[in-house]
C-alpha positions, 0 to 999 in steps of 0.5 A: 555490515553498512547500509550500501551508499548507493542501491544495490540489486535487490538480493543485496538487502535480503536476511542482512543486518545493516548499521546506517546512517540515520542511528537505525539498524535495518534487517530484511528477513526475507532470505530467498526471491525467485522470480523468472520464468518457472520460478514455480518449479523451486517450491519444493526444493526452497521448501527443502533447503529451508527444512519444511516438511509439512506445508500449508497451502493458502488459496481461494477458488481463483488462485487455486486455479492459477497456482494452487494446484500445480503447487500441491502436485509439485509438493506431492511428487518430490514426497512433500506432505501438504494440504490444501485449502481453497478459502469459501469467505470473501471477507478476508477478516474474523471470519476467514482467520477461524477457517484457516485455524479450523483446517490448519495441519498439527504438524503444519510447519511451513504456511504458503499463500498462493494469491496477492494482496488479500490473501497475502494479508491474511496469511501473513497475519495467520502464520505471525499468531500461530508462530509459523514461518510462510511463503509467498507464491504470487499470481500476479504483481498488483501491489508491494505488500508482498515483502511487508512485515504489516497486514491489513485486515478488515476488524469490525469493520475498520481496515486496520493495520497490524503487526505480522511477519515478513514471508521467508520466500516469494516466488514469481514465475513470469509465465503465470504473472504475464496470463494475470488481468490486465487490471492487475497488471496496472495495479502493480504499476498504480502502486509504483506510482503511489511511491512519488507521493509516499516519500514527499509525505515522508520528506514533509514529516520529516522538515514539519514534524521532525519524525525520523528518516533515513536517505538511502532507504528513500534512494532506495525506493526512488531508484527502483520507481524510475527504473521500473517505470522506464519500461512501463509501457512494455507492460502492455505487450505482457513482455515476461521480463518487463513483467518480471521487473515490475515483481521485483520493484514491487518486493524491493520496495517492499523490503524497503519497508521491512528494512525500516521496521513499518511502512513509511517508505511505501504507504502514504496518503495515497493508500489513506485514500484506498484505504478508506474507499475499502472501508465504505466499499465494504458497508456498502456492500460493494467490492472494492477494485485492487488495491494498486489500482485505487492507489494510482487513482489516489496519486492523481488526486494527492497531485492534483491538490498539490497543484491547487496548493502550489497555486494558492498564496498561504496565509499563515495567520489564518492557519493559526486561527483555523487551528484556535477554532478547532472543535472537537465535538464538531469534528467527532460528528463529520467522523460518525457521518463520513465512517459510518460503522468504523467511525469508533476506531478512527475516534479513538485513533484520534484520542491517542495521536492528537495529530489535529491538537491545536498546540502541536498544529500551531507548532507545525504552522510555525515550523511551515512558515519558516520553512516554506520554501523548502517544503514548496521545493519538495513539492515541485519535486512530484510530477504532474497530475497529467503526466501520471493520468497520461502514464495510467491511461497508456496502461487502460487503467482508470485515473479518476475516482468515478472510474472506480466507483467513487462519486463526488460525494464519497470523493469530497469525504475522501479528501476531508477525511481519508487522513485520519485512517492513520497517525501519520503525517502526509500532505494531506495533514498539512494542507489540513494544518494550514486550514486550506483543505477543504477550499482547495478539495472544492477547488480541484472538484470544480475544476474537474468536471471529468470526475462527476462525468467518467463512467465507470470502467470497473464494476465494483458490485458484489 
């Protein structure tokens, strides 16, 4: 089948084989989403239809609560086998993996997390190593990870993302999505938003560095944004349908990303910054707000660099001798003292995609400067920092880095630094290439005095 011109609906993605345009072959191979009000209520018999018998159910003290333990009775009483385990590790790493082994069923045939993010996470990378297929039960909406193929877990301290497995069902019911926190409510709509600057990185990479892409998956997510988006502020109101959406958006985009193999048509620099807020939240002891939410904050800071940028004459010339002037040694040193404990594996990242290698960087330079008034056009694209700040404020969410616990300090590193979590080309690369990253980080920052100002709105201690 040909991948539809035009965005369909999202059952029009699910366990399909698309031939398309770009040369890829695309496949989701989620096969059912249920989401509506007692959506619930269909965990036994999608299990059934699907010819699972014995279920394992994934959840923590909180999300057993929610939906853990209705699902278990539902099993229960359409003469399902299942267990049970409310995980007692907050890590969500190593250690959190031996307690699923430990308390798995032998004839466990069917995985079930019932939770969002970290859970799913963990789950979805369990089930994929020990060759069970796995269901999503979602207690609330706060990211798009739900339909992903990746997992990000915590390894030696290093958020690192690995290869895992799509789940085969996602259940949202709207009466438990609409009693979710409000935080989390607006964490599903700050990652939404991340979806502006993810597909400019995308079309970036694509002018600067020549790295694949394929339109109808980028139209795909685009429309789903504006439309979800069109109703945000009904998110307020815990509106079930609005609710409901903003679940969909969330999976379609995520299915965006099983239909292109890996997460570039959802994730960019964006969730670099999150990701690295995680990373020294955790050696910090401290735990870190939900995903969706750092992801908002972190889209507000991409656009506010861009801005800087959009005002800033390039020097192309200077880039190049910035590039010449590289130091690699210099730049292993500012990695140990902004990653602490994870900076080994950000080291040896670097040594195998050499994304800051001053051959390759004066070649994007050169592509840059050729083409810089298409890339200054996809960069007028974006909306403005204000607009998505005025958006995030009429949810009560946080839209600045103190808001979350990120002070200048961590904030400066986070600009600097926070690209070299993953080998991939963003805008924050290429404000790197051009040698304007670190002038214009300290340009946004003096400018914004609000970031240093802001109270807190979240705690973040454990």
């Amino acid at each position: 089948m040909e991948m539809p011109q035009k965005p369909q609906p999202l059952n029009t993605y699910l366990d399909q084989t698309f031939t398309c345009s770009c040369g890829k072959e695309h496949y989701a191979p989620l096969k059912v989403v249920r989401i509506g009000p007692s959506a619930l209520n269909d965990l036994p018999r999608i299990a059934r239809e699907q010819g699972f018998q014995s279920l394992y159910l994934v959840s923590d003290t909180t999300t057993y609560q929610i939906a853990g333990k209705r699902c278990l009775e539902l099993l229960e009483a359409a003469g399902a086998k299942a267990k049970l385990i409310q995980l007692t590790h907050t890590g969500f790493d190593e250690a959190t993996l031996g307690e699923l082994v430990i308390h798995m069923p032998a004839d466990c045939d069917l995985v079930v997390a019932v939770g969002t993010g970290a859970i799913n996470d963990m789950v979805r990378f369990f089930s994929f190593k020990m060759s069970r297929p796995f269901f999503t039960v979602a207690t609330a909406a706060p990211m798009d990870g739900f339909a992903s193929s990746i997992a990000a877990l915590n390894v030696n301290h290093l958020k690192t993302t690995f290869e895992a497995q799509t789940p085969l069902a996602i259940l949202g019911d709207t009466e438990i999505l609409k009693g979710a926190p409000y935080r989390m409510i607006a964490a599903g709509l700050g990652d939404l938003l991340g979806k502006f600057t993810c597909i400019c990185d995308w079309k970036l990479a694509r002018l600067i560095n020549h790295e694949h892409y394929c339109s109808r998956i980028v139209e795909l997510v685009e429309t789903c944004v504006r439309g979800v988006l069109q109703d945000a502020g009904k998110a307020r109101e815990r509106d079930p349908q609005v609710l409901g959406n903003i679940m969909e958006g969330l999976v379609l985009t995520g299915v965006a990303m099983s239909l292109y193999g890996n997460s570039r048509p959802a994730s960019g620099c964006e969730h670099h910054m999150s990701h690295y807020w995680e990373m020294m939240f955790e050696q910090q002891h401290r735990r870190p707000v939900p995903h969706g939410i750092q992801v908002g904050v972190g889209t507000v800071l991409v656009l506010k660099l861009v801005e800087a940028l959009r005002s800033t004459i390039v020097d192309f010339d200077a880039a190049r001798a910035s590039a010449m002037a590289y130091d690699q040694t210099a730049w292993e040193a500012h990695i140990r003292t902004a990653y602490g404990s994870a900076a080994d594996g950000i080291i040896a990242l670097e040594a195998t995609a050499r994304k800051n290698e001053p051959t390759a960087r004066l070649r994007r330079i050169d592509t840059m400067e050729a083409h810089w008034d298409e890339l200054n056009a996809l960069l007028t694209e974006l909306p403005s920092s204000q607009t998505v700040m005025d958006l995030l404020k009429s949810l009560d969410a946080p839209c600045l880095p103190i808001e979350i616990g990120v002070d200048a300090d961590m904030l400066r590193s986070t600009y600097l630094y926070c690209k070299e979590v993953r080998a991939r080309y963003t805008i924050l690369q290429m404000i790197w290439d051009l040698g304007l990253l670190e002038p214009l980080a300290d340009q946004v920052m003096a400018e914004a005095e609000n970031f240093a100002t802001f109270v807190p709105r979240f705690t973040n201690n454990r």
